[in-house]
N, C-alpha and C positions, 0 to 999 in steps of 0.2 A: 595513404593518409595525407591530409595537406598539410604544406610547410605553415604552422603558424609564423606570422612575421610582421612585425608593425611597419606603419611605413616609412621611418626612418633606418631601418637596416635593412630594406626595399632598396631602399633611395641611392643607399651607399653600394649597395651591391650595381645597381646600373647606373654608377659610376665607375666601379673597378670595370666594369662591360667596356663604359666610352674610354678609360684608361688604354686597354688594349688594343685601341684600333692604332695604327700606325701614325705619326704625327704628320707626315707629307698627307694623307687624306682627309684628317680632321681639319690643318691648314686649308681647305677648299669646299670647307663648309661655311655657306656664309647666309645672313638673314633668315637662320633659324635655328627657334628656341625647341629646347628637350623639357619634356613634362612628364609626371610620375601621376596618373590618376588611379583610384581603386578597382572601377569598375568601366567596362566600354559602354555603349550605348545600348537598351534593351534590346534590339533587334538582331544581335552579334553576339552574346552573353560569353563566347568563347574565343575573341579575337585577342591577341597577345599585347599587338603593338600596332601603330597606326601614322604613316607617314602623310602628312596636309599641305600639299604645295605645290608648286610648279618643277618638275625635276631639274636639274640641273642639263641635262642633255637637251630638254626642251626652250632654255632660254636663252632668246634672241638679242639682239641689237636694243630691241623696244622694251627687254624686259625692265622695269623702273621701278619707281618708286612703290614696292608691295607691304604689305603687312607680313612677318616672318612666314616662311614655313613653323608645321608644327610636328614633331616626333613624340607621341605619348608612349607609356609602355603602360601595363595596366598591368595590378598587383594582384587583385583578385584571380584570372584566370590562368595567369603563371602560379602564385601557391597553390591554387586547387589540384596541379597538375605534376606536381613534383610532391618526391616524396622526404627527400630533406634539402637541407640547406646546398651543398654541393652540386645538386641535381637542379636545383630553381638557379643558381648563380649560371650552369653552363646552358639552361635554359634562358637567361635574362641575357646572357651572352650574344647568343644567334637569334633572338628576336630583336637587339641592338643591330648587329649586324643587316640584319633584312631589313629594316628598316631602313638604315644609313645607304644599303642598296638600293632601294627604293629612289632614295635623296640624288644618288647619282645617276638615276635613269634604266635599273637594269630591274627585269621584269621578273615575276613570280617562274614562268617556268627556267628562264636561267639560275635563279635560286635553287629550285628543286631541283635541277643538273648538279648543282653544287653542294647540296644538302641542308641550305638554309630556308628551305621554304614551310 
């Protein structure tokens, strides 16, 4: 059954997520914003979380003056998929996570090596 959950204890849960990452890595995150939307775009109705940018491994000398990266997580198809609250936070966890991998450059199958894919 889905987590009912509004989305301000959404909100707060993936932030206790960005709490646990290590602070030397969150220190080297830079020009971009985290965003909390309900639902992804219809053609994906079950993507978790969504990284928009240039990764970090890819930027050069010339990379300048950009518009942020964007990290959404989407609350819709995380509660649909858990069955309480404990299970949606370690959920909202590793879709932080993948995501923020994403941000440093490391690819979907080195995730699934790693179990965050």
């Amino acid at each position: 059954m889905p987590v009912d959950m509004d989305m301000d204890r959404f909100s707060e849960l993936v932030d206790d997520a960005l709490d646990q990452i290590p602070e030397h890595l969150l220190d080297k995150i830079d020009n971009c914003v985290w965003m909390v939307e309900d639902e992804p775009e219809p053609g994906d109705p079950d993507l978790l979380g969504l990284y928009d940018g240039v990764p970090l491994s890819e930027r050069g000398l010339d990379y300048g003056p950009v518009l942020p990266d964007r990290i959404v997580i989407y609350r819709g198809p995380l509660t649909r998929m858990c069955d309480d609250e404990d299970d949606l936070a370690d959920e909202i966890r590793i879709t932080v996570w993948h995501e923020v991998a994403h941000y440093f450059g490391i690819d979907d199958d080195e995730l699934d090596e790693w179990g965050y894919a």
